[in-house]
Each structure stands twice: as C-alpha cells, then as structure tokens.
C-alpha positions as CSV (number, residue, x, y, z in Angstrom):
1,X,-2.3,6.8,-10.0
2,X,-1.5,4.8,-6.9
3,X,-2.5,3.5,-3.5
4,X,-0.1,3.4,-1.0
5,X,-0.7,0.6,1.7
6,X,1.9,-0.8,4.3
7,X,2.7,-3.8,5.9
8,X,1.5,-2.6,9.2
9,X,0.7,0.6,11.2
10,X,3.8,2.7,12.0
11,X,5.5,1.2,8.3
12,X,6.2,4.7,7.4
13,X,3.5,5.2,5.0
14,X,3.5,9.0,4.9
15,X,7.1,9.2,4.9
16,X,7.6,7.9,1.6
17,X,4.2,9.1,0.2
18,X,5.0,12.5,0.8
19,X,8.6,11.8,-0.6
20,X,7.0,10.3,-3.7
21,X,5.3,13.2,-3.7
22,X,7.8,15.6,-3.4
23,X,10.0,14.3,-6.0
24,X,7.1,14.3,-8.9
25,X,7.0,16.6,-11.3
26,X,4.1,18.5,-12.5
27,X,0.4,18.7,-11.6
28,X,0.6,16.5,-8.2
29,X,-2.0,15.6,-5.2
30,X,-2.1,13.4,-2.5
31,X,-5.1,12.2,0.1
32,X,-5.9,10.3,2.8
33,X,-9.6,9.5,2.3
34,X,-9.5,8.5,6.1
35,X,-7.5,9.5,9.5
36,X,-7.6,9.0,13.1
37,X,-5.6,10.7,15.5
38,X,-6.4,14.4,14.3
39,X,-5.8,17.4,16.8
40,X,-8.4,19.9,16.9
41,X,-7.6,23.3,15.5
42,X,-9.8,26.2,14.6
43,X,-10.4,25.2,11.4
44,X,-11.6,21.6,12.6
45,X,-9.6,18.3,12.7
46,X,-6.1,18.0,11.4
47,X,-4.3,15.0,11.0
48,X,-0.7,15.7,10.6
49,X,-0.5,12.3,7.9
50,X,-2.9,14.2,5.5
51,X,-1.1,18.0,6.4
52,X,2.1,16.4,5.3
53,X,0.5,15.1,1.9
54,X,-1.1,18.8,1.5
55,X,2.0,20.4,1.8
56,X,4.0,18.4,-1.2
57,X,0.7,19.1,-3.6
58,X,0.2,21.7,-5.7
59,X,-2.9,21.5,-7.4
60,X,-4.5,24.1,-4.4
61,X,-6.7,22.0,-2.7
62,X,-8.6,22.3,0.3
63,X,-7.7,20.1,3.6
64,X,-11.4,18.6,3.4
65,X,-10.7,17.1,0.1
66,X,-7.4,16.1,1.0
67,X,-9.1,14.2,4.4
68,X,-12.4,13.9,4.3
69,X,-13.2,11.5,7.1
70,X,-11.4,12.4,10.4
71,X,-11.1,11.1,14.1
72,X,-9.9,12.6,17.2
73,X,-8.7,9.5,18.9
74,X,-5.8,7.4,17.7
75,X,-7.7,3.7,17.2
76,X,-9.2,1.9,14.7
77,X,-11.1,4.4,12.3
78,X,-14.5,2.0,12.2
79,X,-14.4,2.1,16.3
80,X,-13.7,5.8,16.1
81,X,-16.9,5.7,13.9
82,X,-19.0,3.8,16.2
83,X,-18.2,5.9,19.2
84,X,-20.0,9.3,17.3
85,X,-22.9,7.0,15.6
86,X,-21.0,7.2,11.9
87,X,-21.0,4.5,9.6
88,X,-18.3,4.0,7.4
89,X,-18.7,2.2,4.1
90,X,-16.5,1.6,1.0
91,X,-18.8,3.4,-1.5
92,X,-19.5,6.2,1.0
93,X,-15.2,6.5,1.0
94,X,-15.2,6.7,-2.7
95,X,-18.0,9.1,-3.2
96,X,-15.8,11.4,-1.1
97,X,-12.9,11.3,-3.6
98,X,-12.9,13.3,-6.9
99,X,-12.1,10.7,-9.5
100,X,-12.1,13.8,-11.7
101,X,-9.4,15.7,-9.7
102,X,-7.4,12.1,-9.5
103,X,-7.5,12.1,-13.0
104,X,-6.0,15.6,-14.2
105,X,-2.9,15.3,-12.0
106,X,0.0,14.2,-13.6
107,X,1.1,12.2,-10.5
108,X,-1.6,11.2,-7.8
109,X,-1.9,8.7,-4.7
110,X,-3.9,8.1,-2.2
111,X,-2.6,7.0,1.4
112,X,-4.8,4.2,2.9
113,X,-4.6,3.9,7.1
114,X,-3.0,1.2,9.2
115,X,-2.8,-2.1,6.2
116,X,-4.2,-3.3,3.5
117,X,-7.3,-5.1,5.5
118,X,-8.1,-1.9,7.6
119,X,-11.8,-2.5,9.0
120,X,-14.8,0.0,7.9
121,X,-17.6,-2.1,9.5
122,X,-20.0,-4.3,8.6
123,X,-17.4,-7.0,7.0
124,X,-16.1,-4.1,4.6
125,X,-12.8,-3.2,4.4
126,X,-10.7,0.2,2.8
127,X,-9.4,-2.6,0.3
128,X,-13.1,-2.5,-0.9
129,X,-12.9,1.0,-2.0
130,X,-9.5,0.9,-3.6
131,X,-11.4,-2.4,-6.0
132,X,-14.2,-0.1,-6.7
133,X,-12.2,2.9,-7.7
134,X,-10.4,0.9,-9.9
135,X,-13.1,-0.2,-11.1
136,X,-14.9,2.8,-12.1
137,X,-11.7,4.1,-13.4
138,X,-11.9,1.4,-15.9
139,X,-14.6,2.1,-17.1
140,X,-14.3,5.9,-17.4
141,X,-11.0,5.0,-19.4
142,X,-9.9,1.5,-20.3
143,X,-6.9,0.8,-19.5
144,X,-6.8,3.1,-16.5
145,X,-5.3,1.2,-14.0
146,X,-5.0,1.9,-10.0
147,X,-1.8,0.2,-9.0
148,X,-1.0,-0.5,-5.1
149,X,2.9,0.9,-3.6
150,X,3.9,-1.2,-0.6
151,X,5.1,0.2,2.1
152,X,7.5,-2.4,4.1
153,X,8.4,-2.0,7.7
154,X,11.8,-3.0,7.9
155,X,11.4,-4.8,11.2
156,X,11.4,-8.4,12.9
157,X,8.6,-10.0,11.0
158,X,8.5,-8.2,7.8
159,X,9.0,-10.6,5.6
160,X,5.4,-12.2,6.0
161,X,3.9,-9.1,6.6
162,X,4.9,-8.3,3.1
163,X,4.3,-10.9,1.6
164,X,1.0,-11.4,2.9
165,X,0.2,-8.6,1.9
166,X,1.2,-9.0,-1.3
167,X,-1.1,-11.8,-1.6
168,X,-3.6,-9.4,-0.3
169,X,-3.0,-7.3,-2.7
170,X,-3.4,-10.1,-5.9
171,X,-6.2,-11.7,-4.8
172,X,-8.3,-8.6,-4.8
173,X,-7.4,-7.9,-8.2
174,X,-4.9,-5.4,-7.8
175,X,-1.7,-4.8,-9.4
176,X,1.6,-4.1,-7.4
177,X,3.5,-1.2,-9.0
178,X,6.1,-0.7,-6.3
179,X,7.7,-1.4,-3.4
180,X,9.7,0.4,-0.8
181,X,11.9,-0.6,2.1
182,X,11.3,1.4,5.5
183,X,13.3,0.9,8.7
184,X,11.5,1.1,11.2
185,X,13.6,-0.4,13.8
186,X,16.9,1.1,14.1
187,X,18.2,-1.8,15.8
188,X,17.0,-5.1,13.2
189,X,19.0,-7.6,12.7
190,X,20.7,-8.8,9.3
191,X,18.8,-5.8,7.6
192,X,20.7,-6.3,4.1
193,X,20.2,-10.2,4.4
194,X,16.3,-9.6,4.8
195,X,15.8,-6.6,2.2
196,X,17.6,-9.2,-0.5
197,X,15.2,-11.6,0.5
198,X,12.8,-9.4,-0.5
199,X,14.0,-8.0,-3.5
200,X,13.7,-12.1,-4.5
201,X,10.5,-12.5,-3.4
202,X,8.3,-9.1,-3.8
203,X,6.5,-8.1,-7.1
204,X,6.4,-4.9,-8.5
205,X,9.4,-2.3,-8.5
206,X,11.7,-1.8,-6.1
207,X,11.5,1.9,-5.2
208,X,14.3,2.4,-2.5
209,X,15.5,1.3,0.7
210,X,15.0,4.5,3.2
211,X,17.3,3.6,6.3
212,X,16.5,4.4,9.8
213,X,16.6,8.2,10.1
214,X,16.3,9.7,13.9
215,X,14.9,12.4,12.3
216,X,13.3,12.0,9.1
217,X,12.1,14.9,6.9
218,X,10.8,14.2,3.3
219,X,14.0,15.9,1.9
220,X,16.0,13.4,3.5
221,X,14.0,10.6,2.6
222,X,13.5,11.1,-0.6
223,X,16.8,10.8,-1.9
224,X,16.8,7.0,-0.7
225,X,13.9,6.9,-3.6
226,X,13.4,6.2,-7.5
C-alpha cells in the first residue's frame, strides 16, 4: 500500500500513479481522498486526477469513494473549504477512506494533492492523515506498513525540493518505498547530471525516469516504470 506525494504541484503525480496503477496486476484501486479543480457534471464534481485513477482500477468502485472531498476552484483545498464554510481535518480525511477496501487489494495507493505539507486548516496538514492511517494499519496488522512514492519534478530546483521532502517524509515517521523521475520541463538543463545526483542522494527505490512527453498517456508512461 502506498502514498504517492510529489515534490511540488504540477510534478506529475497522476501520471505515474495511474501508470503504477496500470501496470499492477490483480485486485487494484487508487484514490484521491481530496481534489480541487473539479468540473461539474450531472453526476456532481469530477476531477479529472481521480477519473484517471478510476479508470486503471478494477475493484468496481464508485467515483465518491474514489474522491470523496471535491472543489470547483483550482486553489488550495483548505481555502476552497473555507469559501463553502467546510472544515477539513486529518481524521475527518481518514474516516472517508475504507481501510477495509485498502486492505483486500492486491496493489493500492492513494494520491495526495499539491506536496507533502498540503494545508487542511487549523495547523493540520494531509501528512497528518497519511501518519494516522499508518497508524491504525498497524495496529489492525503488525507489520502493515504505508510507505510514501515520491514523485520528482524534473525541473530547475528539484533537487531540494526532493530532498526536502524526503526529510519530510522521515521525520514524520514514514518510510520511502520509491521514487520516480518526472520531467516536467522539456527544456532543463543537464537533466542526466541532476537525475544521477539523485539516484546518490534519494532513499527508497528508484522506480523510472519518465522523460518529457508532449503528450503523455499512461501507456506511454508506463513503460519508463519498474
């Protein structure tokens, strides 16, 4: 079971969490507890982050389990909450996931918004939630471990992004599983000098490097990914 965070908005989270997704085998899910930027429909809000998780799972769930917290606007989730009188909190985010569901699949993630330290009012943060899931799923199983995939922005910068948020990451308790390489910017500099620089620096697997791809479709990214 994993949480997939990135360096930074725009890092290409979805991408590669839908590529994960689509190259596991057996009983797979993936969710987005929370989105902004949803388009309404007439069914209700759609995000098109937490559509493209649906459509690589195949355990027949519903888009409201999938997503369960959604926002028209594309800004920060907690002032999206503020501006319809919602509060979010990190236990009310994990009461809206089925631990139970995440713990029949055979592969199963959960896609976090913007970074690691995304807001939810009140001096909480979705990092909170991701510490007490793990939590509880200790202690339904021992040894049941949550562990974090980075996502890394290949861009200008990335290097402390990453690795900042790789101390993140540690000093919550968590345990890097993965990591993968992104570009983002189809014109960085010295990308193979930087992505070896990470490869000595970052914990965790190295799941891939997915190059800059005008048009990028989960097929084509993930054959960039182990």
């Amino acid at each position: 079971m994993y949480f997939v965070t990135g360096t930074d908005t725009d890092s290409g989270k979805t991408l590669v969490s839908a590529s994960l997704l689509f190259k596991a085998a057996g009983k797979k899910c993936g969710f987005k507890p929370i989105a902004s930027g949803c388009d309404e429909t007439h069914e209700g809000l759609r995000n098109s982050d937490a559509l493209a998780l649906m459509a690589q799972s195949n355990m027949g769930l519903n888009y409201e389990k999938i997503n369960p917290i959604t926002f028209k606007p594309a800004i920060a989730p907690h002032i999206a909450a503020q501006q319809v009188g919602m509060q979010l909190s990190a236990q009310q985010t994990l009461a809206l996931l089925d631990i139970d569901l995440l713990q029949r699949a055979d592969f199963a993630l959960i896609e976090g918004a913007g970074g690691w330290r995304l807001p939810l009012g009140n001096g909480e943060y979705l990092s909170d939630t991701v510490q007490l899931l793990n939590k509880q799923l200790n202690k339904l199983q021992p040894q049941q471990e949550l562990q974090v995939i980075i996502v890394v922005g290949m861009k200008l910068g990335c290097l402390n992004h990453a690795l900042l948020t790789v101390e993140a990451v540690q000093a919550d308790g968590l345990t890097i599983g993965g990591w993968v390489a992104n570009q983002v910017d189809a014109n960085m500099s010295e990308v193979e000098a930087n992505l070896s620089s990470l490869k000595a620096l970052m914990p965790g697997k190295f799941l891939g490097y997915v190059p800059f791809l005008p048009q990028p479709s989960v097929q084509n990214a993930a054959q960039y990914l182990s």
